[in-house]
C-alpha positions in Angstrom: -68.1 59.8 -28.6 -66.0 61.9 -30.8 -63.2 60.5 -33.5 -60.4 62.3 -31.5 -57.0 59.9 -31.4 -55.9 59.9 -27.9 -52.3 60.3 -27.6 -50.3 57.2 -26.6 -49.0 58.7 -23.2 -52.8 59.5 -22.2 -54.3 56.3 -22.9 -52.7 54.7 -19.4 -50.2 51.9 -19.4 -50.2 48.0 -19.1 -48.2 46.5 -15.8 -47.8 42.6 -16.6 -47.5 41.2 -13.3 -44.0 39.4 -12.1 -45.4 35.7 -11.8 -45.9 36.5 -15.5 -42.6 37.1 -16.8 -41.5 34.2 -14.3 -44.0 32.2 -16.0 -42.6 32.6 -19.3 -38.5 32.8 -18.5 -39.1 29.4 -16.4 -40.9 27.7 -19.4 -38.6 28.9 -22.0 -35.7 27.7 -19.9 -37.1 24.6 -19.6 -37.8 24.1 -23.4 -34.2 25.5 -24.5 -32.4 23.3 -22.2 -35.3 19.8 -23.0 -32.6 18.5 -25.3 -29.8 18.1 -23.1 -32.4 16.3 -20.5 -33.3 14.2 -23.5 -30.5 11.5 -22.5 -31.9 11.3 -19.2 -35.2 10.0 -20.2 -37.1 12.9 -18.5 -37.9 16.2 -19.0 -35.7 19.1 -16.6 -37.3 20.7 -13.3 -39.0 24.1 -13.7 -36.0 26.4 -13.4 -37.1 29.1 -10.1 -37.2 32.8 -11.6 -36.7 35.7 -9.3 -38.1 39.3 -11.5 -37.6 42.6 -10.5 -39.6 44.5 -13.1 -39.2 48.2 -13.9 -41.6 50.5 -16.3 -39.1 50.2 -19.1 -37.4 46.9 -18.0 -36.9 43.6 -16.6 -34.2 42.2 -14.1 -34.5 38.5 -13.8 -32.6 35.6 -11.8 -33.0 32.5 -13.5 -32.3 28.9 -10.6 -31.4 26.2 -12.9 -30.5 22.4 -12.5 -28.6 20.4 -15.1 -28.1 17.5 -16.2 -24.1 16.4 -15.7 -22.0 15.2 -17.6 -22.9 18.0 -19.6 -20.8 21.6 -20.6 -23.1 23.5 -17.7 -21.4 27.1 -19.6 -22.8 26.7 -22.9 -26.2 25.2 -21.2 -26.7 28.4 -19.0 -25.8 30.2 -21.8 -28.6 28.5 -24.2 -30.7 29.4 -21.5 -30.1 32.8 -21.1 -30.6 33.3 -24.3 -33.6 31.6 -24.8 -35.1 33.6 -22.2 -34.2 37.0 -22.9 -35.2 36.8 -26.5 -39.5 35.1 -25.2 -39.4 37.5 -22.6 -38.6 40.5 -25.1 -41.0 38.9 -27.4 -44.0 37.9 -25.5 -44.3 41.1 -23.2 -42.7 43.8 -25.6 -40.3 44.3 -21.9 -36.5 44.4 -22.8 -34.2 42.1 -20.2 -31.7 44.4 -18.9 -29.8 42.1 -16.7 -30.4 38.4 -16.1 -28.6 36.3 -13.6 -27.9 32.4 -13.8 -27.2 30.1 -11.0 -26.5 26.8 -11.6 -28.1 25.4 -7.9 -27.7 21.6 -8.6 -26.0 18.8 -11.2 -28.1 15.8 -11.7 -25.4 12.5 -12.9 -27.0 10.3 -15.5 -27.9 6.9 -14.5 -31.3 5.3 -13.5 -33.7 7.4 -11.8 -34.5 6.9 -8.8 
């Protein structure tokens, strides 16, 4: 073996899988938006996450169901946010376009 560097383009290249960056937007979703749930006595459903992953970039859709009365803007917002920058940090994989859908409101009262 000699002590030759091998340039950084020859080495190959890492592909992190799509249920991977799902993984991590859904869970970082869900921990942004636990505060607003808090009142509710329960922790928020697993938002879906729909990825379309390039080599330099991510596309995701992020599914999300609040908790209403509640300003559902700034709460997709905090999401959004809180996803783009664990994504970016966790796989190194800029988000170039995310997408939020607000698919259900949950009112506050007892659970059922």
């Amino acid at each position: 073996m000699s002590g030759a560097v091998v340039a950084a383009g020859s080495r190959g290249r890492v592909r992190i899988a799509d249920r991977v960056y799902a993984a991590i937007a859904a869970r970082a979703a869900q921990e942004a938006l636990a505060p607003a749930w808090a009142p509710h006595g329960r922790r928020g459903p697993l938002p879906k996450v729909t990825v379309l992953a390039t080599r330099n970039a991510v596309r995701l859709t992020l599914r999300l169901e609040l908790p209403f009365p509640a300003d559902v803007a700034a709460l997709a917002t905090t999401a959004r946010n809180a996803v783009t920058t664990e994504v970016t940090a966790l796989t190194g994989t800029p988000v170039s376009d995310l997408n939020v859908t607000v698919d259900r409101l949950h009112p506050a009262g007892p659970r059922r």
